[in-house]
C-alpha positions in Angstrom: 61.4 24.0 -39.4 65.2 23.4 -40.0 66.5 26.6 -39.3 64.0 26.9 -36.0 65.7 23.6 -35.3 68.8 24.8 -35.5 68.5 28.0 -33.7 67.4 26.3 -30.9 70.5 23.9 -31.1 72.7 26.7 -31.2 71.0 27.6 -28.0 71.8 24.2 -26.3 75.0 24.7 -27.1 75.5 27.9 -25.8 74.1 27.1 -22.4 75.8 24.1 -22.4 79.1 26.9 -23.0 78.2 28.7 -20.3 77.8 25.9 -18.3 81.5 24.3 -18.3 82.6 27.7 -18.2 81.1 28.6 -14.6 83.9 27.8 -12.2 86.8 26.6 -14.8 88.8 29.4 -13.6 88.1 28.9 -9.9 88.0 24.5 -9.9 91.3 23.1 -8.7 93.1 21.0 -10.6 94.1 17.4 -8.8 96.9 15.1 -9.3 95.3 13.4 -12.8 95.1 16.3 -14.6 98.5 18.0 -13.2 99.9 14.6 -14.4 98.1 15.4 -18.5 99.3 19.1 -18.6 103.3 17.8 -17.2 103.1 15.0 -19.2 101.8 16.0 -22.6 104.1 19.6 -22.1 107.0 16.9 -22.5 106.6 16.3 -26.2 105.4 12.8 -27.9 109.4 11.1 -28.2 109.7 11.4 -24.0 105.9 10.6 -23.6 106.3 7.1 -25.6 109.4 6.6 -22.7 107.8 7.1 -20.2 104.9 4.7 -21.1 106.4 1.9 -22.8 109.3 1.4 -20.7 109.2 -2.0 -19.1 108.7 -2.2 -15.6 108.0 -4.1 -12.8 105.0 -6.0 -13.4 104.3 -4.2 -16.7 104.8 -1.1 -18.8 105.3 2.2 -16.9 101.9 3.8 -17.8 98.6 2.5 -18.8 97.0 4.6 -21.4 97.9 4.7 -24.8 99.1 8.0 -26.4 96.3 9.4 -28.3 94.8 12.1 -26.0 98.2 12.7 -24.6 99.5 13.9 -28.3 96.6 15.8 -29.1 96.8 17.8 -25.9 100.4 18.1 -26.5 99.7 19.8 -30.0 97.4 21.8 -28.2 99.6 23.5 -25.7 102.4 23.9 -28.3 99.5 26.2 -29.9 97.5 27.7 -27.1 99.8 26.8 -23.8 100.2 25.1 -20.8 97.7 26.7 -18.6 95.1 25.3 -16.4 92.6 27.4 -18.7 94.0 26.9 -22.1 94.3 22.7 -21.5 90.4 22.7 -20.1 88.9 24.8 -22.6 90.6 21.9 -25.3 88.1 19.5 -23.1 85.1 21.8 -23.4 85.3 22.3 -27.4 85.7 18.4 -27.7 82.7 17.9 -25.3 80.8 20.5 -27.3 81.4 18.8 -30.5 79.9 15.5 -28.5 76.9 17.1 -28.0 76.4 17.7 -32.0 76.6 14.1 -32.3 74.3 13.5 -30.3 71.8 15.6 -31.4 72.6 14.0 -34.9 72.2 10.5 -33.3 68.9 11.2 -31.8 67.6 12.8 -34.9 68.8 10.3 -37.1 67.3 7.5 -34.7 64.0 9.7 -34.0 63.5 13.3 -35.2 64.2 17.1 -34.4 62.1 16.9 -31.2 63.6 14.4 -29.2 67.2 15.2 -30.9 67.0 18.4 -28.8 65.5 16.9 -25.9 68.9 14.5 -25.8 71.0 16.8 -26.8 69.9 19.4 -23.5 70.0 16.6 -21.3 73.5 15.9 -22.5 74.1 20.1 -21.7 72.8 20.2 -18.2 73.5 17.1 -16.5 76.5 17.2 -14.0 78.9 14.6 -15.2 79.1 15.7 -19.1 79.6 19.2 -17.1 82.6 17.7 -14.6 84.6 15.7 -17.7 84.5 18.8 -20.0 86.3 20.3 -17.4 88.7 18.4 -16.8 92.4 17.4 -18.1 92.2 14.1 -19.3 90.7 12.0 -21.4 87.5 10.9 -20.9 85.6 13.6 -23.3 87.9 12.6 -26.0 87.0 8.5 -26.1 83.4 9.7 -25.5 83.8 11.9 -28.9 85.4 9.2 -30.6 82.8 6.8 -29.7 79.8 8.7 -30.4 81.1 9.3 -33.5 81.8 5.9 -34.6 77.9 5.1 -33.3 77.0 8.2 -36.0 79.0 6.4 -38.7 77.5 3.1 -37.8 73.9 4.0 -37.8 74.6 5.8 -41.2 76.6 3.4 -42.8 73.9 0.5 -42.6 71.2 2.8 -44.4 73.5 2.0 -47.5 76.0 4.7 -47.2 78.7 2.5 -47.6 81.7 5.5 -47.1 80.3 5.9 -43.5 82.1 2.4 -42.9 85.8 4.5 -43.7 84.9 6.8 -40.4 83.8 4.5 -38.4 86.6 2.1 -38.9 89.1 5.4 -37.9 87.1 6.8 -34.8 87.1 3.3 -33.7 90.5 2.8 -33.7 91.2 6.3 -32.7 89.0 5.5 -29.7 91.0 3.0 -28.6 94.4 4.8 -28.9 92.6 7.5 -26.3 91.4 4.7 -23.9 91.7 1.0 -23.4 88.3 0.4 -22.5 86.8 1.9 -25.2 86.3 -1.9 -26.4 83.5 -2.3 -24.0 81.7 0.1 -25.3 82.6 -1.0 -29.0 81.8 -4.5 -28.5 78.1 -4.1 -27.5 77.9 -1.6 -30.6 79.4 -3.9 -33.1 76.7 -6.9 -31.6 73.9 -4.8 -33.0 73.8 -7.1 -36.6 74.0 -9.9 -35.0 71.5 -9.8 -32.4 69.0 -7.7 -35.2 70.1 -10.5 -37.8 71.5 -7.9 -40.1 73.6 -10.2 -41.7 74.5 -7.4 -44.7 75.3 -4.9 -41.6 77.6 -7.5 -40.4 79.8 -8.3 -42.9 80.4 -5.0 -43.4 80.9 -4.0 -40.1 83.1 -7.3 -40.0 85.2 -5.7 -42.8 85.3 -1.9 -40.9 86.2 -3.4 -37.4 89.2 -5.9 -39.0 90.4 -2.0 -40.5 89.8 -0.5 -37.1 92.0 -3.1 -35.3 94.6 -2.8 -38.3 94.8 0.6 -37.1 95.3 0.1 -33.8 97.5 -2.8 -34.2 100.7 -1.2 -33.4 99.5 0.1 -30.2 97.8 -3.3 -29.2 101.0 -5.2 -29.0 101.9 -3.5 -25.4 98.3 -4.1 -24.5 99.4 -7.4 -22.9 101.9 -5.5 -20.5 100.0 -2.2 -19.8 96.9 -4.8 -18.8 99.6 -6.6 -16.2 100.3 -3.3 -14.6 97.1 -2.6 -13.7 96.4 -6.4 -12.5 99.8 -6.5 -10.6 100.0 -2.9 -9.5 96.8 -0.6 -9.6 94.1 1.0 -7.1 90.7 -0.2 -9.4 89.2 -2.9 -6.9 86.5 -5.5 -8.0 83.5 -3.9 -8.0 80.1 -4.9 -6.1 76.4 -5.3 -7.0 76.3 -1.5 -5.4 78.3 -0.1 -8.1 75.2 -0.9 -10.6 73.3 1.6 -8.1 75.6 4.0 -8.5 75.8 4.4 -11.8 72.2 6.0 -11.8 74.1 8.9 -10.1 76.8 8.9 -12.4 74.4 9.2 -15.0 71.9 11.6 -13.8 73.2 13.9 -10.2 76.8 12.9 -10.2 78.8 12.2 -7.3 80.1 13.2 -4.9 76.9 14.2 -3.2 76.0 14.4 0.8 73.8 13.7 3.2 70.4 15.1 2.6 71.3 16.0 -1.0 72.4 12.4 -1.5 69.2 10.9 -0.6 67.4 13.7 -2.9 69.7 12.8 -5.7 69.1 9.2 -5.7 65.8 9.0 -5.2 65.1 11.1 -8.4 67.5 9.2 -10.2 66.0 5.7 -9.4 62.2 7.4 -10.2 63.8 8.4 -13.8 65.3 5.3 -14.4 61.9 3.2 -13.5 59.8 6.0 -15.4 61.6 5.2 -18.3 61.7 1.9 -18.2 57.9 1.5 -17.9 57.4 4.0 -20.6 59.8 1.4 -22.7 57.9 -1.0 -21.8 54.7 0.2 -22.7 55.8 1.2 -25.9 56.9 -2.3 -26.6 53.6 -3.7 -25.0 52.1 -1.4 -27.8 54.0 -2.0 -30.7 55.3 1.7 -31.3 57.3 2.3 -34.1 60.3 3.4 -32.5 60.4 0.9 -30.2 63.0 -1.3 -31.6 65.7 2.0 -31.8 64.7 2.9 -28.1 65.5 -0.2 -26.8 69.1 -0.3 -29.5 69.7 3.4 -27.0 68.7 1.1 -23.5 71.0 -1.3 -24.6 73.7 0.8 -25.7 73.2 2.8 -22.1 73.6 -0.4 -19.9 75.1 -2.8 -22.0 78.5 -1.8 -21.5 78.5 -0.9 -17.7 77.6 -3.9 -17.3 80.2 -6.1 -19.1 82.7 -3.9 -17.4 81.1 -4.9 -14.3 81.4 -8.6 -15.5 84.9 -8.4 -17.0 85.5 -6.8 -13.4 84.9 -10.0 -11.1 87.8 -11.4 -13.1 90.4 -8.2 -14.0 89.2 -5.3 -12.0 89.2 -2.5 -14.6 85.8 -1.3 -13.2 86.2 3.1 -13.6 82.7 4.7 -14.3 84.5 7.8 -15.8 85.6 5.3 -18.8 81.3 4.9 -19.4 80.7 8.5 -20.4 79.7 8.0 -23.8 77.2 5.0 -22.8 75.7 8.3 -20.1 75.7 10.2 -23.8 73.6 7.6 -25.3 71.5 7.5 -22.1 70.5 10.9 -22.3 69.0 10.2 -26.2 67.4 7.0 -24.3 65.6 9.3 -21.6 64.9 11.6 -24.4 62.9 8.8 -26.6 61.2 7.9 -23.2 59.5 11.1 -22.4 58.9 12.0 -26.5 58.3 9.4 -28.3 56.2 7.2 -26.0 53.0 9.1 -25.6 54.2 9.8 -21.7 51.4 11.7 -20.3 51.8 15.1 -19.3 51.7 15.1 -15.9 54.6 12.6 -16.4 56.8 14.5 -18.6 56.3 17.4 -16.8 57.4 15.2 -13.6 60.4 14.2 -15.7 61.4 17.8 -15.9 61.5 19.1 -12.2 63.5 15.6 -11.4 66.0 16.2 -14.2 66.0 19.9 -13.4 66.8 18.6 -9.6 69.6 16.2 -10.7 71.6 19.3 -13.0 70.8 22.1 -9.9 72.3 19.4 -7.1 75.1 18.1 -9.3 76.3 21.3 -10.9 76.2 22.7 -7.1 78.0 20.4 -5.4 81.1 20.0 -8.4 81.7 23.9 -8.3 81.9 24.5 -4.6 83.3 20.8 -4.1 86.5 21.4 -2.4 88.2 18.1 -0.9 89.9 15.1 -2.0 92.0 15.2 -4.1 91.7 18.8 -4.7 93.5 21.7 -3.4 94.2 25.3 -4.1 98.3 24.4 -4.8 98.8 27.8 -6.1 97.8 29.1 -3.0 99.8 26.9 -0.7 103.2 27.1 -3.3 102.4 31.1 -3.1 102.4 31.2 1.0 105.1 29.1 1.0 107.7 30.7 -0.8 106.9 33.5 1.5 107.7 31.4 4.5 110.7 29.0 3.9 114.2 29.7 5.0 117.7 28.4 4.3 117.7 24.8 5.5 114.0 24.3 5.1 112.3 21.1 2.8 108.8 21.2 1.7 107.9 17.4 1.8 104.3 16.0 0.4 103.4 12.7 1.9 103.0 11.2 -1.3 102.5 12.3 -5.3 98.7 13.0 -5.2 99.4 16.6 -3.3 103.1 16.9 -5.2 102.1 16.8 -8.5 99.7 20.0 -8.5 101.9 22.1 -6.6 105.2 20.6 -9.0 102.9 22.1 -11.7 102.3 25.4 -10.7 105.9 26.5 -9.5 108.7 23.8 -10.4 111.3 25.8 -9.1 110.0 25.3 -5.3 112.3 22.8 -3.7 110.0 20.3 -2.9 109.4 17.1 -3.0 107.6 13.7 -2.2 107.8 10.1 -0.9 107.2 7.8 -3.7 104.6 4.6 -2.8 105.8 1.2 -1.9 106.8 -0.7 -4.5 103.9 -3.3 -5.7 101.5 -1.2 -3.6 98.0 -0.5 -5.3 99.1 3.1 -5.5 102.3 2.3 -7.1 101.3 3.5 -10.3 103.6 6.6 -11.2 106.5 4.2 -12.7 110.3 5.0 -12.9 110.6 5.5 -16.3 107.9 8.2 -16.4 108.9 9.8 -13.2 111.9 10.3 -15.0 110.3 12.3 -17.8 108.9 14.5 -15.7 111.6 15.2 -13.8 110.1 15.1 -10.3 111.9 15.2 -6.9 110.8 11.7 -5.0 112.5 10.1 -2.2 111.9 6.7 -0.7 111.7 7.3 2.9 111.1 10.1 5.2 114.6 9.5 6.6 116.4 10.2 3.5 114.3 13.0 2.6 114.1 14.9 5.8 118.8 14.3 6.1 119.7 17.6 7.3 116.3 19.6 7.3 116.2 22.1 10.6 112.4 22.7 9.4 109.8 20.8 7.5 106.9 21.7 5.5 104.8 18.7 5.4 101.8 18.3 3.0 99.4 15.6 3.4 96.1 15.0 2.7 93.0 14.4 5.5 91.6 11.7 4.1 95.0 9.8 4.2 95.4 10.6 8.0 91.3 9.2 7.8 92.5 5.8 7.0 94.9 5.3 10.0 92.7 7.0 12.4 89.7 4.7 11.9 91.9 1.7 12.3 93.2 3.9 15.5 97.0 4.1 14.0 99.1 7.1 13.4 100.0 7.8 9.8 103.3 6.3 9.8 105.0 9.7 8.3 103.6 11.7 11.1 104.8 9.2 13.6 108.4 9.5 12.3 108.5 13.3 12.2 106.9 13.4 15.9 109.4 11.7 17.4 112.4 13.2 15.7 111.0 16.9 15.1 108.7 19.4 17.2 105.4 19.7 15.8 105.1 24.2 15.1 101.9 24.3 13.6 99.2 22.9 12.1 97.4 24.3 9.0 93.7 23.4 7.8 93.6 24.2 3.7 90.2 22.6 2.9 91.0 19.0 2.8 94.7 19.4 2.6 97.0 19.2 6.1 100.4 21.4 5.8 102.8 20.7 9.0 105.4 23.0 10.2 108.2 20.8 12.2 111.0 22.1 13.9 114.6 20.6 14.7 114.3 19.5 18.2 116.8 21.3 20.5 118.9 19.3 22.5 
């Protein structure tokens, strides 16, 4: 029974391999993930620099160090490359997905275990986050973990509390908002009156912040960055929509496929609810730990909605390991619920719908804030002359291409101080040694031709409030417009010094 368990868990894991590895070499990387790779390549001493540094309005960055430093070990080992740093994503995820299978069958039993544990291998946004650069599959590792050491520390294994105390500290050193995810957890006793459970948990969690405790004191100021100077917006009652397609299709998804996608994930969500609720209505067994993996699924989405109204924090990428637990909730659902056949079988085609439309649309996904950089640095370097500048409209297009050839001479403007977008500080554009200007004035002095690179979607914004983008206005009226070049979403601009 065991070892046919396991073989088929190797399986999972495999296909969930295969998987993450279908388009990793093709994807391009955007600005977030160019920002990791540059950043963590820069070693832990100029990384601490170039977050801790006061600012204006706060410190200069806004996550803590943890991810950062183990990527940098990792590329000290394996490199800098867009491959090497995604395939350190990948293994991380892959290890999620074991504890997952553990939590299920520790919860349940083999069955629904694997049923979780392939949900949590085919569906899109476990898929997009193992992929990428940064540190979202590393807090969902973290967390799942502690959620293992949790669940096995209150069966009486009292050295389970020593793990969980160090993932959850560890969690929070890879993302501040691992707390909302942590607070719901550590709730469990109290709301189940487990008193036992609670003092010890009480005990673990005091450790866990002991550990974190010398991070937590620039809390306070990376907190005031975001609130004075960042792009998160407070989130509507739509955004509790749309996380049933972060769970279950993903976004982005279009049109026709849009409607498909969300319409099979509001018939799984309402399936599973009202096979939850018939198991309560009838008393199973397992009710009580199906509704723990509900709660856990929606429970902290929803305080980060709450805590939004006030402090807009609200970024659904931070609730993957809550869509990790979800995935053993849908699996309890449609096993352990005496769901009829016709229903689990229903189940099925809609889940199967959600992976084929999500894992579509990620890999041939192509506009903002992507763009093949390689490509455009390649074609350029063919193309410039003596007395040219290659000039990005701002650091979302700059950083990618900075990435892949450093030694281009290019450069961007940096965003308005106090802006929403101001978020690349001083200090840490310092330790990455970028090339930034403030105006288009200064950076365009003595250019006879510019290469400008700007995104559609920016020029988007202006045109549907029926206003020029305000660098394209400058450069129109003191340069001659050359060409125009489409690159998926991306815009690149050849001007020429007007002739008197």
């Amino acid at each position: 029974m065991y070892k046919k368990t396991y073989q088929a868990l190797i399986g999972i894991i495999l296909l969930a391999l295969l998987l993450r590895l279908v388009g990793l070499f093709s994807r391009p990387i955007w600005y977030d993930e160019a920002f990791s790779i540059l950043f963590a390549s820069k070693g832990f001493s100029a990384m601490l620099y170039g977050t801790i540094t006061p600012g204006a309005g706060g410190a200069a960055d806004i996550h803590p160090l943890g991810y950062y430093t183990l990527l940098w070990g990792w590329i000290n080992l394996f490199g800098n490359s867009v491959t090497a740093t995604r395939i350190f994503s990948i293994l991380i995820n892959l290890l999620t997905l074991v504890l997952v299978f553990k939590i299920a069958d520790h919860l349940f039993d083999n069955k629904t275990a694997l049923v979780a544990a392939f949900l949590f291998a085919v569906l899109p946004v476990q898929i997009h986050y193992a992929q990428e650069v940064r540190m979202y599959a590393l807090l969902s590792f973290w967390l799942l973990l502690a959620t293992y050491a949790f669940l096995r520390a209150r069966t009486g294994n009292w050295l389970w509390w020593i793990p969980f105390s160090i993932s959850s500290a560890l969690a929070q050193h890879t993302h501040n908002l691992a707390a909302f995810f942590l607070v719901p957890l550590a709730l469990t006793p109290l709301f189940q009156k487990d008193w036992k459970t609670l003092r010890s948990l009480t005990i673990s969690g005091l450790a866990a912040l002991g550990l974190y405790a010398p991070w937590m004191i620039l809390l306070p100021s990376q907190l005031a960055k975001v609130n004075s100077f960042y792009w998160v917006e407070r989130p509507g009652l739509e955004r509790l929509f749309t996380l049933l397609l972060f769970y279950l299709p993903h976004l982005p998804l279009f049109e026709v496929m849009l409607a498909i996608g969300l319409l099979c994930a509001l018939l799984l969500f309402a399936l599973a609810g009202f096979q939850t609720y018939l198991a309560h209505k009838s008393s199973q067994p397992s009710i009580r730990k199906g509704l723990w993996t509900a709660y856990l699924s929606f429970a902290p989405p929803l305080l980060l909605w709450l805590s939004s109204q006030i402090f807009p924090i609200y970024i659904e990428r931070a609730l993957l390991p809550s869509q990790a637990i979800f995935c053993i909730w849908l699996a309890w659902a449609f096993t352990q619920t005496r769901a009829p056949k016709f229903i689990q079988i229903s189940v099925a085609i809609m889940i199967g719908i959600c992976s084929v439309l999500g894992i579509y649309e990620h890999n041939i996904y192509k506009g903002f804030p992507y763009g093949d950089f390689h490509a455009i640095n390649l074609s350029l370097q063919s193309r410039i002359q003596s007395g040219d500048i290659i000039l990005h409209s701002n650091k979302l297009s700059y950083l990618p291409a900075f990435y892949f050839d450093p030694d281009i001479p290019q450069s961007f403007i940096i965003d308005p101080a106090g802006s929403s977008g101001d978020t690349l500080a001083p200090a840490t554009r310092n330790v990455l040694q970028v090339h930034e200007f403030a105006d288009l004035e200064s950076a365009t002095a003595g250019a006879k031709r510019v290469w400008f690179i700007i995104y559609q979607k920016s020029l988007d914004e202006y045109a549907e409030a029926d206003l020029t983008h305000p660098h394209l206005d400058y450069l129109n009226k003191n340069y001659t417009l050359d060409s125009i070049e489409e690159l998926d979403d991306i815009r690149l601009y050849l001007y020429v010094e007007k002739v008197p």
